[in-house]
PyMOL CGO cylinders between C-alpha atoms (Angstrom):
from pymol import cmd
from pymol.cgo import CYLINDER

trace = [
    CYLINDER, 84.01, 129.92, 112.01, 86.84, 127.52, 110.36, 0.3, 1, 1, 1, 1, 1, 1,
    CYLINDER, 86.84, 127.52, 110.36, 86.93, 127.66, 106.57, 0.3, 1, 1, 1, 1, 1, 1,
    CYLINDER, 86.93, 127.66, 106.57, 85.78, 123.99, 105.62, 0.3, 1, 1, 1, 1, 1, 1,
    CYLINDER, 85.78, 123.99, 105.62, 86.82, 122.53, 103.06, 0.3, 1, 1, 1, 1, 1, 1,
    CYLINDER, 86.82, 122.53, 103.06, 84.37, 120.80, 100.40, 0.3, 1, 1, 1, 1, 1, 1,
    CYLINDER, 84.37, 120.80, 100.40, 84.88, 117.65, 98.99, 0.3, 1, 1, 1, 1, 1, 1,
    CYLINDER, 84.88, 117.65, 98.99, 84.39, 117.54, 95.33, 0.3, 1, 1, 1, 1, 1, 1,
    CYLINDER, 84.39, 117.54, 95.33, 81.07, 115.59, 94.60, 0.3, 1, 1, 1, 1, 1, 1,
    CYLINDER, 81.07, 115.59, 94.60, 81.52, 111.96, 93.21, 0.3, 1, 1, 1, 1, 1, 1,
    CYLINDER, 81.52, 111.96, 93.21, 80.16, 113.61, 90.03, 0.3, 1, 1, 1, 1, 1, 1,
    CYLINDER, 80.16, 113.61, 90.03, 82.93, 116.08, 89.66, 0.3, 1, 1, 1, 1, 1, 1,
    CYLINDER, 82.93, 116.08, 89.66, 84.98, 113.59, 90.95, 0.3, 1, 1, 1, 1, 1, 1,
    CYLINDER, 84.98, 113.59, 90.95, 84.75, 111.23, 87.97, 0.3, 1, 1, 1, 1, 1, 1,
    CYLINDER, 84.75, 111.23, 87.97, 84.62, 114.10, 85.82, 0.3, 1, 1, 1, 1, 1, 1,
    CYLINDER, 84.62, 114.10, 85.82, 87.99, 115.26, 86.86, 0.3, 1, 1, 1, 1, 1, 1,
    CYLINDER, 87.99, 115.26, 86.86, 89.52, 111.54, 86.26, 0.3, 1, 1, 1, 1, 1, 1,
    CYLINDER, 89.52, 111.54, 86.26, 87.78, 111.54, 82.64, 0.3, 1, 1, 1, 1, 1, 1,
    CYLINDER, 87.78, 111.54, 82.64, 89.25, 114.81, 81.92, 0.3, 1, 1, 1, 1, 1, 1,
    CYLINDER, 89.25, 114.81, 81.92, 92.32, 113.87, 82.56, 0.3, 1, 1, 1, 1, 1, 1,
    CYLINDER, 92.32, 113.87, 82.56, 92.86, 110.34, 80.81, 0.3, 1, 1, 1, 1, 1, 1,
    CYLINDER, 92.86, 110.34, 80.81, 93.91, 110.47, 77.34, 0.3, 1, 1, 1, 1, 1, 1,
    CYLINDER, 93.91, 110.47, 77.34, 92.13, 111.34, 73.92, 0.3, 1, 1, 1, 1, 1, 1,
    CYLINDER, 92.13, 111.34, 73.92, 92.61, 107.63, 73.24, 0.3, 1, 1, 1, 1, 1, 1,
    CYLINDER, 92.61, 107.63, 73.24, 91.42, 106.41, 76.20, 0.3, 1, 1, 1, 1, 1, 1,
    CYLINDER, 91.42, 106.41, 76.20, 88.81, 103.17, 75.98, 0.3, 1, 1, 1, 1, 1, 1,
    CYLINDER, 88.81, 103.17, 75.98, 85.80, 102.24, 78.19, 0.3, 1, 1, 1, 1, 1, 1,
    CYLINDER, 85.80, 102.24, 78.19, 88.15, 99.84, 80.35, 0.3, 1, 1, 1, 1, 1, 1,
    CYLINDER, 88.15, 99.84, 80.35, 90.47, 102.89, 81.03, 0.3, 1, 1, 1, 1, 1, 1,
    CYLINDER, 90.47, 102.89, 81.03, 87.64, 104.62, 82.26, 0.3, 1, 1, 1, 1, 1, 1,
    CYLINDER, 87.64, 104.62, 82.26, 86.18, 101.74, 83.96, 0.3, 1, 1, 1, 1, 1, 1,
    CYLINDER, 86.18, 101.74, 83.96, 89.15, 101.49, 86.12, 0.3, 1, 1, 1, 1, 1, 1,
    CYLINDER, 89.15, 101.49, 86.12, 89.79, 104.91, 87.05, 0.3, 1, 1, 1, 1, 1, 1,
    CYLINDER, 89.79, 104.91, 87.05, 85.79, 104.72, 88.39, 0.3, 1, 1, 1, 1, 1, 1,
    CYLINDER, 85.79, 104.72, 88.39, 86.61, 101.73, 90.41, 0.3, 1, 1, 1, 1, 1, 1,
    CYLINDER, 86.61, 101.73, 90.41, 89.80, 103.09, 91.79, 0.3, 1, 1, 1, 1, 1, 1,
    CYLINDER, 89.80, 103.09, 91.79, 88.18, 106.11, 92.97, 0.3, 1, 1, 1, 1, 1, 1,
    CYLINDER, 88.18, 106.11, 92.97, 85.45, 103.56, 94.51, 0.3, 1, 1, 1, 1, 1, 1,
    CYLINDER, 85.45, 103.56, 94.51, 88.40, 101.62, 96.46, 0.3, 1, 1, 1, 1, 1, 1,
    CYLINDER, 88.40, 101.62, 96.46, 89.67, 104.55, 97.50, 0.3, 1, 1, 1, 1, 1, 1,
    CYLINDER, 89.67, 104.55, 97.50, 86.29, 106.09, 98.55, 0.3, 1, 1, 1, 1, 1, 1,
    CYLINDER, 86.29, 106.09, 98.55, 85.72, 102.66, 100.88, 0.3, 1, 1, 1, 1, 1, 1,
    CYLINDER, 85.72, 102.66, 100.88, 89.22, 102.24, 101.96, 0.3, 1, 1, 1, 1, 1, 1,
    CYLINDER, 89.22, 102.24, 101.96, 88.71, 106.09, 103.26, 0.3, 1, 1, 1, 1, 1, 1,
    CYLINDER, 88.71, 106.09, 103.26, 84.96, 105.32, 104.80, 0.3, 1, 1, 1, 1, 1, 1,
    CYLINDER, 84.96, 105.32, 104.80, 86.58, 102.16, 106.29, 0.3, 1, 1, 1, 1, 1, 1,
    CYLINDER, 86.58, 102.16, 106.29, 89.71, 104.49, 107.95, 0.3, 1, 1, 1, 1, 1, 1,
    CYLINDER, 89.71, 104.49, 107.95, 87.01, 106.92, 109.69, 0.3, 1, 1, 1, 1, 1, 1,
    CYLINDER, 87.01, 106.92, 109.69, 84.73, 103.64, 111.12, 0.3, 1, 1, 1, 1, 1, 1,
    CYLINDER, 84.73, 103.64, 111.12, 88.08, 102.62, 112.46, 0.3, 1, 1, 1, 1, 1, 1,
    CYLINDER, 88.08, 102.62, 112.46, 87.87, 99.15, 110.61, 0.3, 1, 1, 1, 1, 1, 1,
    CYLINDER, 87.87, 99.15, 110.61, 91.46, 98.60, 110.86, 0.3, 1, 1, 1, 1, 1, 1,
    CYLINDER, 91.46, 98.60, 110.86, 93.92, 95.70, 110.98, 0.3, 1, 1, 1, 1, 1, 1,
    CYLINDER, 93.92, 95.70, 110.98, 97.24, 96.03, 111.80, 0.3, 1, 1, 1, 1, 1, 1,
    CYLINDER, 97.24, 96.03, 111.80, 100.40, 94.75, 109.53, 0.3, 1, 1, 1, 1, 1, 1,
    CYLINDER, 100.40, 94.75, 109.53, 101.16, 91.70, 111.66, 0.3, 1, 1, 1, 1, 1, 1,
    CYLINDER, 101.16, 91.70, 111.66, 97.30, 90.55, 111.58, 0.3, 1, 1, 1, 1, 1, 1,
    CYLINDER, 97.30, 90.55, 111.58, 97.41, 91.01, 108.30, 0.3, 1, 1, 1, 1, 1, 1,
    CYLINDER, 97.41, 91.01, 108.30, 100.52, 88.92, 107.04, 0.3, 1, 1, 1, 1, 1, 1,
    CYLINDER, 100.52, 88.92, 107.04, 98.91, 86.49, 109.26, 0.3, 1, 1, 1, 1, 1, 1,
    CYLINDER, 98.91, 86.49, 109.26, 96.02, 86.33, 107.67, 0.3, 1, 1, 1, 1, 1, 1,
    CYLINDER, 96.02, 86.33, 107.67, 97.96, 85.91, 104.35, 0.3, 1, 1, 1, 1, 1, 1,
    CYLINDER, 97.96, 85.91, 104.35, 99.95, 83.12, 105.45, 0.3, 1, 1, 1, 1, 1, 1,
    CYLINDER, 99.95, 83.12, 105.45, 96.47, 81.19, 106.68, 0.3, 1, 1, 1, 1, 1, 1,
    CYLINDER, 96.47, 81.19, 106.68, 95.12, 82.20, 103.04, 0.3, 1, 1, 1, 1, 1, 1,
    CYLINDER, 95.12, 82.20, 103.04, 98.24, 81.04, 100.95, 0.3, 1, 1, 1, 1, 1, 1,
    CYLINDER, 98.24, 81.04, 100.95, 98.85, 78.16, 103.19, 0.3, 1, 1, 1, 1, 1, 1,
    CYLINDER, 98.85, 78.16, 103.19, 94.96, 77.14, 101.99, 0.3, 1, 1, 1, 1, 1, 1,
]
cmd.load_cgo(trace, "trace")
């Protein structure tokens, strides 16, 4: 058998982030180190589902958005 490897729960996950933010750190430091864990949590979800776009869809749909 392979070794696998184990990803750390979300737990330990947000553990690790709040150990490593400053003594000073506020609620809204925290806060955003949760949510960017989150994005990147979905972002990697949406990467194995294959829900994909590529760059020039994408500037497209930019253009149509900023265009209004």
């Amino acid at each position: 058998m392979g070794d696998t490897l184990l990803m750390p729960t979300v737990k330990e996950q947000v553990l690790q982030v709040v150990q490593r933010l400053p003594d000073d750190a506020d609620f809204r430091d925290v806060n955003e180190e949760i949510a960017l864990l989150a994005a990147v949590s979905e972002a990697e979800d949406d990467i194995k589902e294959g829900r994909l776009i590529d760059n020039r869809e994408m500037k497209s749909r930019l253009e149509d958005w900023l265009d209004g």
